[in-house]
C-alpha positions as a Markdown table, in Angstrom:
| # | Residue | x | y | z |
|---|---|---|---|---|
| 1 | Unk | 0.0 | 0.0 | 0.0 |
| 2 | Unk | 1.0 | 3.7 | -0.5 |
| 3 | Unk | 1.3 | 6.1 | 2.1 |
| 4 | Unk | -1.3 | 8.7 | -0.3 |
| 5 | Unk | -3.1 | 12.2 | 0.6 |
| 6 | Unk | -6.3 | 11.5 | 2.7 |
| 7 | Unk | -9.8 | 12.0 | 1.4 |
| 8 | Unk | -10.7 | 15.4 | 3.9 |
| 9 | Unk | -13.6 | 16.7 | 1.7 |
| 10 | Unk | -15.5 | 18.4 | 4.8 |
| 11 | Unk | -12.5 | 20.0 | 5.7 |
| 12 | Unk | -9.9 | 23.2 | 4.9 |
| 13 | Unk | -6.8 | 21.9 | 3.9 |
| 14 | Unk | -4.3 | 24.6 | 3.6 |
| 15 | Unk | -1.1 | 24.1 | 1.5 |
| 16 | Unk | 1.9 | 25.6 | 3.6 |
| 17 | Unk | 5.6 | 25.4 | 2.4 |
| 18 | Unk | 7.6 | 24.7 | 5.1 |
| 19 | Unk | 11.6 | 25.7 | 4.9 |
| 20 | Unk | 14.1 | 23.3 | 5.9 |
| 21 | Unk | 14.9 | 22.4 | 9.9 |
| 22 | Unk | 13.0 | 23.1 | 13.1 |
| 23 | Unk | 9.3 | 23.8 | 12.6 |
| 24 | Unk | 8.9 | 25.4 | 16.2 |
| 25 | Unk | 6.0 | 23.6 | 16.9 |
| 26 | Unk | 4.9 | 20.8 | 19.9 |
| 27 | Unk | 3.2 | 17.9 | 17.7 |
| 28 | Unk | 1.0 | 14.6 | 19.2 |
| 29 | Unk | -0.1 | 11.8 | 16.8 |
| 30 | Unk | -3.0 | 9.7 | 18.4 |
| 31 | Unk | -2.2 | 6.1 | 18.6 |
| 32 | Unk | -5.6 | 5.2 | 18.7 |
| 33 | Unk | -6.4 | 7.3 | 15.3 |
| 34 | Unk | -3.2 | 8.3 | 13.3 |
| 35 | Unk | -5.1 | 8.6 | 10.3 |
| 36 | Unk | -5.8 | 12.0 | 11.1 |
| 37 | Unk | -2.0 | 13.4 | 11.4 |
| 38 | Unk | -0.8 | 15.3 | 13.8 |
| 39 | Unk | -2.2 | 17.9 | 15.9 |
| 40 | Unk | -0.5 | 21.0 | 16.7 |
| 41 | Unk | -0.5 | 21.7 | 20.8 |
| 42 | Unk | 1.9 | 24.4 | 21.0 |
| 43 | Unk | 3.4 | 26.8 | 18.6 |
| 44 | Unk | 6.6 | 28.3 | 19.7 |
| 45 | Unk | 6.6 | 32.2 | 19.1 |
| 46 | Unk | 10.0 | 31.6 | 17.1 |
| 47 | Unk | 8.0 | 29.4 | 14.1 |
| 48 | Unk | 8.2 | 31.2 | 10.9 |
| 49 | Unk | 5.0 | 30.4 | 10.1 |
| 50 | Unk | 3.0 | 31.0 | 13.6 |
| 51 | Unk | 0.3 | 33.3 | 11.9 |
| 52 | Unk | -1.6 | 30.5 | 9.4 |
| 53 | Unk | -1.9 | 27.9 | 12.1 |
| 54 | Unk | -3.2 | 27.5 | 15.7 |
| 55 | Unk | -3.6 | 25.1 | 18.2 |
| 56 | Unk | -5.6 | 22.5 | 17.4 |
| 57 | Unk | -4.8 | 22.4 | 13.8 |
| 58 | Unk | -3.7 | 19.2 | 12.5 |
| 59 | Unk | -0.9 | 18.7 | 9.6 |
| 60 | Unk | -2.3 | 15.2 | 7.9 |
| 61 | Unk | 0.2 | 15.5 | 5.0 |
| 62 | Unk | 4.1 | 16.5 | 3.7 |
| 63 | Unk | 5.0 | 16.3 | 0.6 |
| 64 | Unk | 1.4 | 14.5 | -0.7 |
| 65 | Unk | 1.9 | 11.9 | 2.1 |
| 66 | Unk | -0.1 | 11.3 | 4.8 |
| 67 | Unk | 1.2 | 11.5 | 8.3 |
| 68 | Unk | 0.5 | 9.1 | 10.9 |
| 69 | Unk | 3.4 | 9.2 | 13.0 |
| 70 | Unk | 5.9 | 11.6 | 14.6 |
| 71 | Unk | 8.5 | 9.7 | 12.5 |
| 72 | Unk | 6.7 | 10.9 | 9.2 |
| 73 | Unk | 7.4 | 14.9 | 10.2 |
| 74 | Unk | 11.3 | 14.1 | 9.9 |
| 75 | Unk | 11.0 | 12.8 | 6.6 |
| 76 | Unk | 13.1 | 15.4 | 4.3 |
| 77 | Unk | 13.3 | 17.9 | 7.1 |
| 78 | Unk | 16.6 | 19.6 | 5.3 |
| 79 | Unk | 14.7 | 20.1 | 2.3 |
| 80 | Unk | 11.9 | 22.4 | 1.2 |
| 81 | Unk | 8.3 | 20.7 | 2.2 |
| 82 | Unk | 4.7 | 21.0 | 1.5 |
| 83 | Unk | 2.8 | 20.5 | 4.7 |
| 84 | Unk | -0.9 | 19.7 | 3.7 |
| 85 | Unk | -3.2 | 21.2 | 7.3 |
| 86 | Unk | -6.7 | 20.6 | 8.5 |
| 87 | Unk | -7.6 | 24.1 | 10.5 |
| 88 | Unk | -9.5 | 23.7 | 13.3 |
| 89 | Unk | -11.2 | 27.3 | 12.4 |
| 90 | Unk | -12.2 | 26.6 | 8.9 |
| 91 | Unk | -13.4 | 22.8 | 9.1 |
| 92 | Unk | -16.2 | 22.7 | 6.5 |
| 93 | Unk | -16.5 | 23.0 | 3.0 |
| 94 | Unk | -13.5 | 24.7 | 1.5 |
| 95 | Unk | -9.9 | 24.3 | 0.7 |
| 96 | Unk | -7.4 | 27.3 | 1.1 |
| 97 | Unk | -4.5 | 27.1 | -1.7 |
| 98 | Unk | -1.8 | 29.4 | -0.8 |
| 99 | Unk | -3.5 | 31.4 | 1.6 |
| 100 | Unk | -7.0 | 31.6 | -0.1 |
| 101 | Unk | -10.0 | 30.3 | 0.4 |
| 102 | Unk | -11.9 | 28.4 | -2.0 |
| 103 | Unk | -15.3 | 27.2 | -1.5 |
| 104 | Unk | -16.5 | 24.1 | -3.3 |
């Protein structure tokens, strides 16, 4: 089986690219449910990226694959990544692309 981009139709995905090495964020994967990635608990105030996500949000994919382990977020962490996130404010219909929102 291949490790593919889950099916989150009732959710906002947003499509972040993440710069190489330390994300500056505190990360739990459920055991009991890793198919739906991992969630974000803390953000440290030195992440680059601290004003698209909050706590709560969950990163399901990198790089088109799904996450559903810790392990998975070290995967090509000196290279450029796509980080595929499920926000916790926008859950319904709609997927943001690059920082906008489109409605299906």
């Amino acid at each position: 089986t291949t490790n593919t981009m889950p099916n989150i139709a009732s959710n906002c995905i947003l499509l972040l690219t993440v710069s190489p090495g330390r994300l500056g964020l505190t990360l739990n994967v459920n055991k009991n449910d890793p198919e739906n990635g991992a969630v974000i608990t803390a953000i440290n105030p030195a992440c680059t990226f601290k004003d698209q996500l909050e706590v709560g949000d969950r990163i399901v994919t990198i790089d088109g694959q799904k996450v559903t382990k810790i392990e998975d977020l070290h995967v090509n962490k000196d290279k450029l990544r796509k980080f595929g996130i499920v926000q916790k404010k926008n859950q319904g219909a709609a997927v943001a692309v690059g920082g906008r929102v489109v409605t299906r």
